[in-house]
Structure formats: C-alpha cells, structure tokens
N, C-alpha and C positions, 0 to 999 in steps of 0.2 A: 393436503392442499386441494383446492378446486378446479375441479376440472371442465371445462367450455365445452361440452359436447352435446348434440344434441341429443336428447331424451329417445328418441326413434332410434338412434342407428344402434346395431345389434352391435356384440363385439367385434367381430370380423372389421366391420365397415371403419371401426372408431380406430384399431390396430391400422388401418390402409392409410385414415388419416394422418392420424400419430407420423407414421411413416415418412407420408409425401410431404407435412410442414416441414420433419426434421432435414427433407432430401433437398427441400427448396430454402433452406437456410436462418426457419424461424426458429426464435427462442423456443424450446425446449419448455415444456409445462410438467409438474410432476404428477402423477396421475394416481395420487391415495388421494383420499377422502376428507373433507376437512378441511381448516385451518387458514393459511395466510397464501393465497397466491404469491408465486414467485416463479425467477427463470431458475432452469435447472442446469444455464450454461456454465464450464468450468472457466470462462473470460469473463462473464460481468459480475459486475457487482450487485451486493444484498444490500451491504453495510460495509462503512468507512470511516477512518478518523484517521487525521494527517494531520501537524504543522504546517504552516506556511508563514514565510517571512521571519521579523523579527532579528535583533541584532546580534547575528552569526556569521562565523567566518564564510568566503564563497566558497570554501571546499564543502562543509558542508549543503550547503547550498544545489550543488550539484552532485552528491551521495545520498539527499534526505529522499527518505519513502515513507508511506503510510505506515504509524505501528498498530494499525487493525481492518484488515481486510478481510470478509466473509465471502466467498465468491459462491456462485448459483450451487455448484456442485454439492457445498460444505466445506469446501477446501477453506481453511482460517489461518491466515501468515500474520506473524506478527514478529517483535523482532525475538533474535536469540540470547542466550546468554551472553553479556557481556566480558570480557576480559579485561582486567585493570594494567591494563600496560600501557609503554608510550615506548616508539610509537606501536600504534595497533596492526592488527592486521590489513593485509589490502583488503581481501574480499569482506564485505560488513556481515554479523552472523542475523542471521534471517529463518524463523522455524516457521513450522506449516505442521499442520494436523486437519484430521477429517472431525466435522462435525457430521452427527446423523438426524435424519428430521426432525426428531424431536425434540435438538439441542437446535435443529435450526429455528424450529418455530416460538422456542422459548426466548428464543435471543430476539427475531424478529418484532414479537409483541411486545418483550422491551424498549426497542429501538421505536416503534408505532407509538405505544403508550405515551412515551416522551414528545415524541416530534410533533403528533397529532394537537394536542394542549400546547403548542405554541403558535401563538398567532401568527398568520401567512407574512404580513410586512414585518415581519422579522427575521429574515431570511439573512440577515447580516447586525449583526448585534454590535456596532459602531463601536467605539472612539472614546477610552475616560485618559483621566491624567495617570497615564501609565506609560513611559516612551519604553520603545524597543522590545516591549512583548510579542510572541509570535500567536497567530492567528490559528485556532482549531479550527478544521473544518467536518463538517459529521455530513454525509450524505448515507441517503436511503434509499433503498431502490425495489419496492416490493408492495402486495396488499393493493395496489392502484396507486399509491404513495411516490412520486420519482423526485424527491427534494434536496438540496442542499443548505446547511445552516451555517455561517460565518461566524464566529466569536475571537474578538481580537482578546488577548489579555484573560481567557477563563479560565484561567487555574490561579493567576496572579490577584482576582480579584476576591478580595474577603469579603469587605460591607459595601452597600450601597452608595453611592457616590449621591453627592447632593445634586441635583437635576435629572438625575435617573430614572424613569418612570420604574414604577412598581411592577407592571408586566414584565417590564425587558429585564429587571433582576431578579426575578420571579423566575424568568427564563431559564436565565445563566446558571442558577443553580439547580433547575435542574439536569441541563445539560453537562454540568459539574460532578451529577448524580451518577448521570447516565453512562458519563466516561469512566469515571471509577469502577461501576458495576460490571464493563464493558469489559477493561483491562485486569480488573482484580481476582481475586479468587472466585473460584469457578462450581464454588461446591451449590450454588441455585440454578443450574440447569440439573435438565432429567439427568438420574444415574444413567451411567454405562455412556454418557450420549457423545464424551469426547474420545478419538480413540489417539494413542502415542504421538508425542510430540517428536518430531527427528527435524533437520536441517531442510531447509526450504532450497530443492533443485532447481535453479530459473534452466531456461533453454534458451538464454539469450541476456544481455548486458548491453547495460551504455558505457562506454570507453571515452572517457576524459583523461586527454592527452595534451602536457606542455612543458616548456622550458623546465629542467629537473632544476630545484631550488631544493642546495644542498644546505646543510644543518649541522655549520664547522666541529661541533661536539660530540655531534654525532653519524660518524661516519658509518654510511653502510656497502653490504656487499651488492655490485652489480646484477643484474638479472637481464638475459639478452631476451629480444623480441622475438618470439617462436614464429611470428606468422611470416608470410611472405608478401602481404601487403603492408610497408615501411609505415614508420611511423613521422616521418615528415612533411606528408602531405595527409595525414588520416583525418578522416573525419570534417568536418564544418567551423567555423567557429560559433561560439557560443556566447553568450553576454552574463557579465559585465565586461568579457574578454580574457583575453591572454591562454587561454586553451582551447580546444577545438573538443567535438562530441561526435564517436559516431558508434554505431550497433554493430556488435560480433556477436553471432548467431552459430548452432547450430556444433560444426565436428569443430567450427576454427575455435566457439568459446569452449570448449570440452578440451582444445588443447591449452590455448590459453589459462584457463579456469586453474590446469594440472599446475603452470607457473605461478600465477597469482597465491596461489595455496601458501608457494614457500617462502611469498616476499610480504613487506609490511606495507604501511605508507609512504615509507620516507624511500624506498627501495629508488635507487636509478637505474631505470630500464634503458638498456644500450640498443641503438641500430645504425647501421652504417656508419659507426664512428662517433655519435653524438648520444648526450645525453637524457632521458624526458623524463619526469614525473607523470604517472596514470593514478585516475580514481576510478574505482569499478563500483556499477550501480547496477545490480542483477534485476532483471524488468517482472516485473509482477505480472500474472496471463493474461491482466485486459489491459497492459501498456505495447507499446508501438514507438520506434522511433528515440530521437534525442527530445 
C-alpha cells in the first residue's frame, strides 16, 4: 500500500510522524509498498454487503447485520454456520477470520474493478416489477474510492426488464458477479492469505427488549435477567414499535452473553415478576448505539 510521506524525511522523522497521526487520532496508513491505499483501522470499513428492507418479519428486522464486512485491519465477519432448528438460537452465529495483505489487496481490486465500471448516477439501481425484494447494498471504502451502491431486487432479477437501460443491467450483473465472488469460494485469493475461521467475539450488543409473546406449542423454560438494570424501563423504543433497544457493553454483555448462550428465541426472560421477549444483535467494530 502507499505511503504519503515525503521523499526527504529520513526514517527517524517518517516513524515520529507515523506516531503523532496515530496519537492525534488519524486513520492509520499501512506502510508496505505498493498497491491499494486503505485505512489500517480495526473500526472502518474496506468493504461491505448488507440487505436492506424488503418483506420480512420486524424481528428480523432488528437482528439483520451485514453477511460481508472487511474491516481496515483484515478482520472479515461474515455470518456462521447455521443451524436448522426452530426455534434458533438467541445469539445469531457470526464468524470472523483475518485476512493478510495480500488477500486484502486481492479482494480490494475486485471490489475496485467492479464499482469503478459503473457509472457514478448509478448509485441506486431503482425499481422493476418485483414487490418485496430486499435491497443489496455494497459500499467501498478504499484506493481514493468512498462509494455506496443500492440494488433493489439483485439477486431476484434474471433478464432485462423492458424499459431497462442496457448500462443499468449491465450493471446489476455485474454486481451479481461480484457478490458471488465475494461470498463464494475462496480459492482465487493469494494462498496462505486467509487465516482460521472461529466465532466472531462482539464487546458489545443491541438488546431488543418487549412484551414475551409466547408460542402455546411451544412452551419454553424461563431464563432470569442477570443484570441489575431491570428490564422494564431498558432501553428506547424503537419503530415500528412495540420493543425498546438499548446497548450492553463491556463485563455486563460478558455476563449476559454467558445466559443468552443457554437460551433460544422464543426463551421468556423473567425480572421482577414479568415476562419479556429479547433479540440479541452483537455490534460489528465500526457500529455504535441502537
């Protein structure tokens, strides 16, 4: 990756600098040679692909996360293995693995290659006769590059819709491309460059908390509320309603985390006598907040 320094400063002086950006709180630059500028912080983002919208229950709604984030580090979360049960677990599974520069920069130029050959007023790839498909969203963040692209319906869509300009389906399939290539098999990055996939630790959760709506067939066993801030005033509400959101951080989600482990979704969390339903959304390093 390239490095902004100037040409005169010895090494001493370039290390001083280094130093005093990272102490005054600028993104981090990676300092090999070559290749795709990017940040090297472990909170922002390279690369992204999320859902949005589209006709889905609101739990998930307020559980859904990105299944492809590349963060400055090489940190890459995507989601875990799933488990074919009902009901599921509470916590959603969520893996992480390190990518190394070379797997960063190979991922990179893919992500470039694609985005680059799409025309700028396309930043939102609109609207066909498709109701209730949910919207891909891909953003980039790197190389001079800080874009995001909208595509309602791209995985739904096969042929060309009549009225369709020929760039914007042009588009779509590549970004078709690009997502496959993105999420699929892994064997066109450099060898060696991904290293063991294990479960993705957050230090931190959104806590969707309301009225327990129980499921006569299926009864389950209680689970009391470990913390000692109740659960009857917690949190905000949220929209479209009927639940409140708020963030457990830190030793309180490490104790919580321990319960959540043993319960599912449908679990009725007890406090002071009453019943609640919680969804747990483990926060990715560059989220914040409800």
């Amino acid at each position: 990756m390239k490095v902004r320094l100037p040409a005169a400063l010895v090494l001493p002086a370039a290390l001083v600098l280094l130093l005093t950006l990272a102490a005054c709180g600028e993104t981090p630059v990676d300092p090999g040679v070559g290749g795709i500028d990017h940040s090297t912080a472990p909170d922002e983002i390279l690369v992204r692909i999320s859902y949005e919208g589209g006709f889905v229950p609101v739990e998930w709604t307020y559980s859904n996360f990105a299944f492809y984030s590349l963060l400055g580090d090489g940190t890459l979360i995507v989601p875990g293995a799933q488990i074919e049960i009902y009901p599921g677990p509470a916590l959603p599974a969520i893996s992480s693995r390190q990518v190394n520069e070379a797997g960063t920069q190979a991922i990179l130029e893919e992500v470039l290659a694609v985005t680059r050959d799409i025309p700028a007023d396309l930043n939102d790839l609109g609207f066909m006769s498709i109701a209730d498909a949910s919207t891909t969203v891909i953003t980039v963040s790197a190389g001079g590059v800080d874009r995001t692209i909208r595509a309602y319906a791209l995985s739904e869509l096969t042929e060309r819709p009549d009225g369709m300009p020929e760039r914007e389906y042009r588009a779509r399939l590549s970004l078709q491309e690009l997502v496959a290539t993105l999420t699929g098999p892994t064997e066109w990055l450099p060898e060696g460059s991904l290293g063991p996939e294990g479960p993705y630790e957050a230090s931190a959760a959104r806590v969707f908390v309301g009225k327990h709506r129980a499921v006569d067939d299926l009864k389950q066993e209680p689970m009391p509320w470990p913390l000692d801030a109740g659960l009857a005033a917690f949190g905000d509400p949220v929209p479209p309603g009927g639940m409140r959101c708020g963030v457990v951080e830190g030793e309180d989600w490490n104790t919580l985390r321990e319960s959540a482990t043993a319960a599912n979704q449908l679990t009725p969390w007890t406090d002071a006598g009453d019943r609640y339903s919680i969804l747990f959304r483990p926060l990715l390093p560059d989220e914040r907040g409800c």
